[in-house]
C-alpha positions as CSV (number, residue, x, y, z in Angstrom):
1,X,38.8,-32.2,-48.0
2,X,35.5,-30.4,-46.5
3,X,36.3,-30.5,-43.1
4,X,39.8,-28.9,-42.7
5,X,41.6,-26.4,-40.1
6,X,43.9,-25.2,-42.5
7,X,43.9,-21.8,-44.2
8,X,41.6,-20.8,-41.2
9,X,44.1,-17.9,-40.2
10,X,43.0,-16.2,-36.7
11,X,44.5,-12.5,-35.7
12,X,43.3,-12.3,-32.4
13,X,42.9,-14.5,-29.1
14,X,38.7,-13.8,-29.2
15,X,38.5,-15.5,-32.5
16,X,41.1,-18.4,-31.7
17,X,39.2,-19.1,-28.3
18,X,36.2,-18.8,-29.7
19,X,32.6,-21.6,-29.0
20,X,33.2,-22.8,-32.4
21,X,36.8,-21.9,-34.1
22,X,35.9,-23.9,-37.5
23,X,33.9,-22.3,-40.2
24,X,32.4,-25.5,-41.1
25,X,31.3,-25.8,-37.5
26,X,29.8,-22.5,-37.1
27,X,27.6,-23.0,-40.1
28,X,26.7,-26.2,-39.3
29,X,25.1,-24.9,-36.2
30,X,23.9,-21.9,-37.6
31,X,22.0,-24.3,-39.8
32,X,20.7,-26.4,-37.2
33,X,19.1,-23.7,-35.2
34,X,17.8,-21.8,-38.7
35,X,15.8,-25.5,-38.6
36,X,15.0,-25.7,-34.8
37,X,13.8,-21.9,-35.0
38,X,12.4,-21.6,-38.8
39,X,11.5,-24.7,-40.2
40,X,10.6,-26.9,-37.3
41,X,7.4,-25.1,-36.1
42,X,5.6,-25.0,-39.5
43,X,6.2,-28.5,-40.5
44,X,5.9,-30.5,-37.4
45,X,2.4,-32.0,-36.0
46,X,1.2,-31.7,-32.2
47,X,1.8,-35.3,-31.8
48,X,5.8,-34.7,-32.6
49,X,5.6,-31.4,-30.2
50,X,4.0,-33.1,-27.5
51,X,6.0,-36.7,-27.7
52,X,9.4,-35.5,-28.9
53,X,10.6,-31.9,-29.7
54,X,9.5,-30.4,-26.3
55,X,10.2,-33.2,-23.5
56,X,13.4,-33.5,-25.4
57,X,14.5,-29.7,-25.6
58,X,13.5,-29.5,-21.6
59,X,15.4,-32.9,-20.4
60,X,18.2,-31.5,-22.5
61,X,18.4,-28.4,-20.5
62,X,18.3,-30.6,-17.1
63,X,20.8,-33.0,-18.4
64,X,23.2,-30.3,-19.1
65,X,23.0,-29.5,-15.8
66,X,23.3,-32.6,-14.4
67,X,26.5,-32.5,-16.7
68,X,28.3,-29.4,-14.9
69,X,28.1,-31.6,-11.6
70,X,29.1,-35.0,-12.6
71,X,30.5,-34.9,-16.4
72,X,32.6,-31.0,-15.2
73,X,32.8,-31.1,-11.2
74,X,33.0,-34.9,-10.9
75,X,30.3,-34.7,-8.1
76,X,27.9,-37.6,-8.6
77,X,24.3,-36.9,-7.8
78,X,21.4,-39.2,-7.8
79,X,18.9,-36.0,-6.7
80,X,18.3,-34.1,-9.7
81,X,14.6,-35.2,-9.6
82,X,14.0,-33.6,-6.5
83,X,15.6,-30.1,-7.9
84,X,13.4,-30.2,-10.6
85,X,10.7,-30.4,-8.6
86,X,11.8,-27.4,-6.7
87,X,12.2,-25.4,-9.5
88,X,8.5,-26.6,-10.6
89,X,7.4,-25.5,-7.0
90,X,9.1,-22.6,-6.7
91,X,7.8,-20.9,-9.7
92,X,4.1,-22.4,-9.2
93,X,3.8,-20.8,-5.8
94,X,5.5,-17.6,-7.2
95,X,3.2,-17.0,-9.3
96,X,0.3,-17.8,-6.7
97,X,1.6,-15.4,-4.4
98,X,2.8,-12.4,-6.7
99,X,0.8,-12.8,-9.6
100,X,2.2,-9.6,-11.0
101,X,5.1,-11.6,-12.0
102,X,4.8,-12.8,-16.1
103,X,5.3,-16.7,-15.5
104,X,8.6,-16.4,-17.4
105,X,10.4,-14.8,-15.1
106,X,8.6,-17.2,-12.4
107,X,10.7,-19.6,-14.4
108,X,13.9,-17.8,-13.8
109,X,13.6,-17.0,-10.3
110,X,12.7,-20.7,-9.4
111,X,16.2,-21.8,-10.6
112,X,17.4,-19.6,-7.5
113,X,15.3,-21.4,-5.5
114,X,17.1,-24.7,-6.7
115,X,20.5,-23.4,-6.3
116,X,20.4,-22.6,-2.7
117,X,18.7,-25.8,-2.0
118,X,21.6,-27.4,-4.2
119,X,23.9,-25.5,-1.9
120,X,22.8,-27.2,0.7
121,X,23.0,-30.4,0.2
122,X,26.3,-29.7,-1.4
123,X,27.7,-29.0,1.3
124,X,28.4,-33.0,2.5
125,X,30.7,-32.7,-1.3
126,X,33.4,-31.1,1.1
127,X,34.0,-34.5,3.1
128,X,32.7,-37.2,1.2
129,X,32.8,-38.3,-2.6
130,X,32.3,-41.0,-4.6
131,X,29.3,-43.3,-3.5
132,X,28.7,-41.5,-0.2
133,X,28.6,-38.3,-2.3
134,X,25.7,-40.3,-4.6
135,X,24.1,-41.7,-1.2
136,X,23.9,-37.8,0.1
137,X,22.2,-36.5,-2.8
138,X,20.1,-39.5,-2.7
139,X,18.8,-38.2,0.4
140,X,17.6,-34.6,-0.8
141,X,15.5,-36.9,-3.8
142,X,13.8,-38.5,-0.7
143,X,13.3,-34.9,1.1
144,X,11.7,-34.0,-2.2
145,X,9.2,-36.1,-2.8
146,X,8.2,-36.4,1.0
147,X,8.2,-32.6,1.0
148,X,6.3,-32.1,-1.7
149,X,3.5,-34.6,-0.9
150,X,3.5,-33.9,3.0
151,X,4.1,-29.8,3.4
152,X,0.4,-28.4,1.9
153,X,1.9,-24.9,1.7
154,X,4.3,-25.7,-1.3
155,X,1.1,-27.0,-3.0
156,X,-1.2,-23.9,-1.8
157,X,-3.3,-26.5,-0.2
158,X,-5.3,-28.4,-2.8
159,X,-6.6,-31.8,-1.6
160,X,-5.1,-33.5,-4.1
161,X,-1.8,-32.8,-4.1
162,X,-2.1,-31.7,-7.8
163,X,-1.7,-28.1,-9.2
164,X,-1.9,-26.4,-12.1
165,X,0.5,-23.8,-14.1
166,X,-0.7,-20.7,-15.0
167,X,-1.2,-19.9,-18.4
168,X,1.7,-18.2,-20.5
169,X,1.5,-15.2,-21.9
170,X,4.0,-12.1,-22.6
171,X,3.0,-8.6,-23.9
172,X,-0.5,-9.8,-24.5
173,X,0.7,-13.0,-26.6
174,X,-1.1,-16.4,-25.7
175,X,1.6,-18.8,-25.4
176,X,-0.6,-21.9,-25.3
177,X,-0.4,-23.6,-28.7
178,X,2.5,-26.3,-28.7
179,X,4.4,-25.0,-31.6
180,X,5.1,-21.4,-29.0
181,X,5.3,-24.0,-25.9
182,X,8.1,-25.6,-28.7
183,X,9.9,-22.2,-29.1
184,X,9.5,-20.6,-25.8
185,X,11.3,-24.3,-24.6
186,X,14.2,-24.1,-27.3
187,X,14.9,-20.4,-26.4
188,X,15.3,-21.2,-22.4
189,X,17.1,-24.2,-23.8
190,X,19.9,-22.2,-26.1
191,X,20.5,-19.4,-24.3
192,X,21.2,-21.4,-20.6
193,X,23.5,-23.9,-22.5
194,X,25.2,-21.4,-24.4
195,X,26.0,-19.7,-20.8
196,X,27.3,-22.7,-19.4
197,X,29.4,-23.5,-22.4
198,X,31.3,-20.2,-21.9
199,X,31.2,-21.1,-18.3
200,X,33.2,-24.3,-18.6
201,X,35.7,-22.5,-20.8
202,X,36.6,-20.1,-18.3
203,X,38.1,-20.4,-14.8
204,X,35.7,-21.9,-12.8
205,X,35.1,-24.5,-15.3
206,X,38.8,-25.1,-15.2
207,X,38.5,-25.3,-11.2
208,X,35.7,-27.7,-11.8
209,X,37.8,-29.9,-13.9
210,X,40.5,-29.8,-11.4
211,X,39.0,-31.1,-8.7
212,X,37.3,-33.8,-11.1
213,X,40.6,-34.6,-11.8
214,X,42.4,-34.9,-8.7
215,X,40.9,-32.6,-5.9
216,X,44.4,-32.8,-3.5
217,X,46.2,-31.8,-6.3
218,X,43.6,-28.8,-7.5
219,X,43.9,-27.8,-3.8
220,X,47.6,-27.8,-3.5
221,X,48.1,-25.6,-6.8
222,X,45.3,-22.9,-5.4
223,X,42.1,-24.0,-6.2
224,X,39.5,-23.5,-3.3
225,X,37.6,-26.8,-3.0
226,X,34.8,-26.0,-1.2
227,X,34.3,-22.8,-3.9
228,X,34.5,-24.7,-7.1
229,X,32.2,-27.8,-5.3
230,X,29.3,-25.3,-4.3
231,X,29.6,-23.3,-7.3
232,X,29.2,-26.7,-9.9
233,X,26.1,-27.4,-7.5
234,X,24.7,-24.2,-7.9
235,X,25.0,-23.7,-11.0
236,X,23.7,-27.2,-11.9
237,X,20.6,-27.0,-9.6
238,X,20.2,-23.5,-11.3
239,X,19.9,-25.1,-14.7
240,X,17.7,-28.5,-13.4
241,X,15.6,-26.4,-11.6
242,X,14.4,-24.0,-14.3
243,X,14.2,-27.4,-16.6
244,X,11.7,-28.8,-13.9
245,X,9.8,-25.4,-14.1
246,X,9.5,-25.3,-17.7
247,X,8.4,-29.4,-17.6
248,X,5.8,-28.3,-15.1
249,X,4.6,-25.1,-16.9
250,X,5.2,-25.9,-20.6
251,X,4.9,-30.0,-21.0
252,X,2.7,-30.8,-18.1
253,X,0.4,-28.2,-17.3
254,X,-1.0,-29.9,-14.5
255,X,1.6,-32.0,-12.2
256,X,1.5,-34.1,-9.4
257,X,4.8,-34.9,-6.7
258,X,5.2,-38.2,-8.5
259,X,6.3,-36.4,-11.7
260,X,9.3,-35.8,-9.8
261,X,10.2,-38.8,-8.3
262,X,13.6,-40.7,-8.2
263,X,12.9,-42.0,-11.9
264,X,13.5,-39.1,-12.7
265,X,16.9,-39.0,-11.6
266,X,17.5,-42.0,-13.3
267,X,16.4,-40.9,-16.4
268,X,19.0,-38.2,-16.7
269,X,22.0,-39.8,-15.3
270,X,21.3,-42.2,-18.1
271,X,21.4,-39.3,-20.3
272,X,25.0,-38.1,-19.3
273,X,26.3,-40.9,-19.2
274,X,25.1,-42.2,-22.5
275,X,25.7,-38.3,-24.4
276,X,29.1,-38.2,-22.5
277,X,30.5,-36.9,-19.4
278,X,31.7,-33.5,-19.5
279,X,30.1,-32.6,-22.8
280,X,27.2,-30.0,-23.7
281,X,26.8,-31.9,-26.7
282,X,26.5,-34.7,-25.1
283,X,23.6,-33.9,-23.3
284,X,21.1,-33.3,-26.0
285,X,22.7,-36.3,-27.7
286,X,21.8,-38.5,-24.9
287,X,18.4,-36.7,-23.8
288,X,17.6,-37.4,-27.6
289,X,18.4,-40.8,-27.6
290,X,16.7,-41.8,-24.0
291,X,13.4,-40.5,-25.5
292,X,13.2,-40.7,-29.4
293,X,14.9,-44.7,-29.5
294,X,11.9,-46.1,-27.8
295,X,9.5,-43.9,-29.6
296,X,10.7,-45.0,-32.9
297,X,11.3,-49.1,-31.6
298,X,7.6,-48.8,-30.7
299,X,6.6,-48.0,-34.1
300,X,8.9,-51.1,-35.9
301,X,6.7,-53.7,-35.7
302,X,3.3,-51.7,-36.9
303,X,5.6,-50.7,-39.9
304,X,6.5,-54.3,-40.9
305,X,3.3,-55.3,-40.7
306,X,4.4,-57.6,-37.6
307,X,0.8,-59.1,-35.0
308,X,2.1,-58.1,-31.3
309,X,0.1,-56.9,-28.7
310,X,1.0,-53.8,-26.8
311,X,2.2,-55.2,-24.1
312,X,4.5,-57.4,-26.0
313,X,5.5,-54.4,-28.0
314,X,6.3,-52.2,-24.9
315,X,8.6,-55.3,-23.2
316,X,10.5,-55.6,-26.6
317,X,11.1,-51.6,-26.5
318,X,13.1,-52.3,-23.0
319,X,14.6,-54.8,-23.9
320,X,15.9,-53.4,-27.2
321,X,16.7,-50.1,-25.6
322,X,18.6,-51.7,-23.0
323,X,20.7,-54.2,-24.9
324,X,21.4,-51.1,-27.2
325,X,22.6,-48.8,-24.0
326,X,25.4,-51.8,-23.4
327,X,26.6,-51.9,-26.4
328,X,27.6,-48.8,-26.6
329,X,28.7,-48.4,-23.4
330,X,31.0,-51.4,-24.1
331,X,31.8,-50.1,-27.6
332,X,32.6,-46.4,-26.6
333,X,32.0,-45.6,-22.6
334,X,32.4,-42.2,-23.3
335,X,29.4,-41.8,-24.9
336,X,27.7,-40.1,-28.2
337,X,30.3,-36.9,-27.6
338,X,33.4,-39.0,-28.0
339,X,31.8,-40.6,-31.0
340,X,31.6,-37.1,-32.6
341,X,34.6,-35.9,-31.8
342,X,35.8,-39.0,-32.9
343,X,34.1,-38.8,-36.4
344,X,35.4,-34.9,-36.8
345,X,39.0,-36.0,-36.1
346,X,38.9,-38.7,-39.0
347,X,37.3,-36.0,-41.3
348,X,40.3,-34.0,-40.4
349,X,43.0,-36.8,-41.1
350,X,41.1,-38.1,-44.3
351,X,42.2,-40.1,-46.5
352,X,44.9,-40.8,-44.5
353,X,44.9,-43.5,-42.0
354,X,46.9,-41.4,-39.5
């Protein structure tokens, strides 16, 4: 009887359309942030900063935009790599060349960058889909990392291909330590996600969910294909771009073009598809999974006392990982979001079967 919708009277369309219309979800999530923002950064260690908390708060952010395109526009893309890289690029050689700019907002900008380049190589959306649509993107993750490695400008020249991020400061603040790289990561992370949740709700996320659906039939009842298509790409190379720019300047520090290679692009498609197409929730869901699950397999057999060496230990963490990635796929191919929802309707119907 905790979780119920009854007796939750609404007098206006604001509060019936609202993120989260439940009282119990609102302060479940108010709760869960009061943690991320209050609790987390005075109990947590560097090693949990470094390993988990930030690359997970980042990938987060890049899945969800992945998410717009794929799980939203149904637009598959096997280039997201590459636009993170942009975005890492783009904000490095902003602040190289205008160093009056606070690296935050080099941040920002550089997911402009990645937007127009997303454009771009959008464009082949508005004739093909499907595989050729994945094949196409594929092609801008190639153009990336040749870019990146071959053009000296976009890497001001150094011999080694490797740069370095400026330090981060705002209003006299050093930004350095990793419980403020933590925060300044979780706040980018929030805020973006929150915008694209209200973007989804309204109507261009219900022209991206048209053509996702059926695009002759989106097209026939008035929506503008090519519209909805560039938007979803710009909008998701918006968000991956300012993810790759806070990887560069908040995890990395110091990068290299191979930090943004086509593993990369693996790595978050796995994290849609495993947190759940067409779900923000999904997206941290799977980003957590991809990289905590191997983290914690790795520890197992040091905690049972169990003699393997490490490179036994690290084959065992793929395999384990991997088996556990089919199973769920097999058990529920929608992912970790369809799990939840799943899990909040039975809390709603308990104790009755139906």
């Amino acid at each position: 009887m905790i979780y119920r919708e009854a007796g939750q009277y609404k007098v206006s369309y604001q509060a019936d359309q609202a993120i989260f219309p439940i009282g119990q979800d609102r302060f479940v999530m108010l709760v869960l942030l009061a943690i991320a923002f209050l609790v987390v950064p005075f109990v947590a260690s560097e090693y949990v900063y470094r390993a988990v908390l930030i690359p997970t708060v980042i990938l987060a952010l890049a899945a969800t935009g992945l998410n717009v395109l794929m799980g939203y526009c149904g637009q598959v893309s096997l280039g997201s790599g590459a636009f993170m890289g942009i975005g890492a690029y783009a904000a490095y050689n902003l602040g190289v060349h205008l160093p009056f700019l606070n690296p935050f907002v080099c941040i920002l900008l550089s997911g402009f960058f990645a937007a127009a380049i997303g454009i771009l190589f959008g464009v082949p959306s508005l004739r093909i889909k499907g595989f050729y649509l994945a094949v196409a993107t594929l092609a801008a993750q190639f153009f990336g990392d040749w870019a990146f490695l071959r053009i000296k400008w976009i890497t001001n020249y150094t011999p080694s291909g490797s740069v370095n991020a400026p330090p981060l400061q705002i209003l006299g603040w050093d930004l350095s330590s990793p419980a403020a790289n933590y925060l300044v990561s979780l706040v980018f992370t929030v805020v973006l996600a929150l915008g694209v949740k209200n973007i989804v709700r309204g109507h261009i996320g219900r022209q991206w969910m048209a053509i996702r659906d059926m695009d002759i039939a989106a097209e026939i009842i008035g929506v503008r294909p090519m519209y909805a298509k560039l938007s979803a790409f710009a909008v998701s190379s918006f968000l991956i771009g300012v993810a790759g720019a806070l990887w560069a300047f908040v995890y990395l520090g110091s990068w290299e073009p191979a930090a943004f290679d086509i593993n990369r692009s693996f790595q978050l498609m796995f994290m849609v598809i495993i947190g759940g197409l067409g779900s923000i929730l999904g997206s941290f869901l799977g980003a957590a999974f991809i990289l905590i699950l191997p983290i914690l397999l790795d520890q197992v057999p040091h905690a049972l006392g169990i003699p393997l060496t490490v490179e036994t230990v690290s084959l065992s963490v793929f395999m384990v990982t991997g088996a556990l990635i089919c199973y769920l796929l097999i058990v529920e191919p929608h992912g970790f979001a369809k799990l939840w929802s799943t899990g909040k309707e039975k809390l709603r119907l308990w104790p009755y079967p139906y």
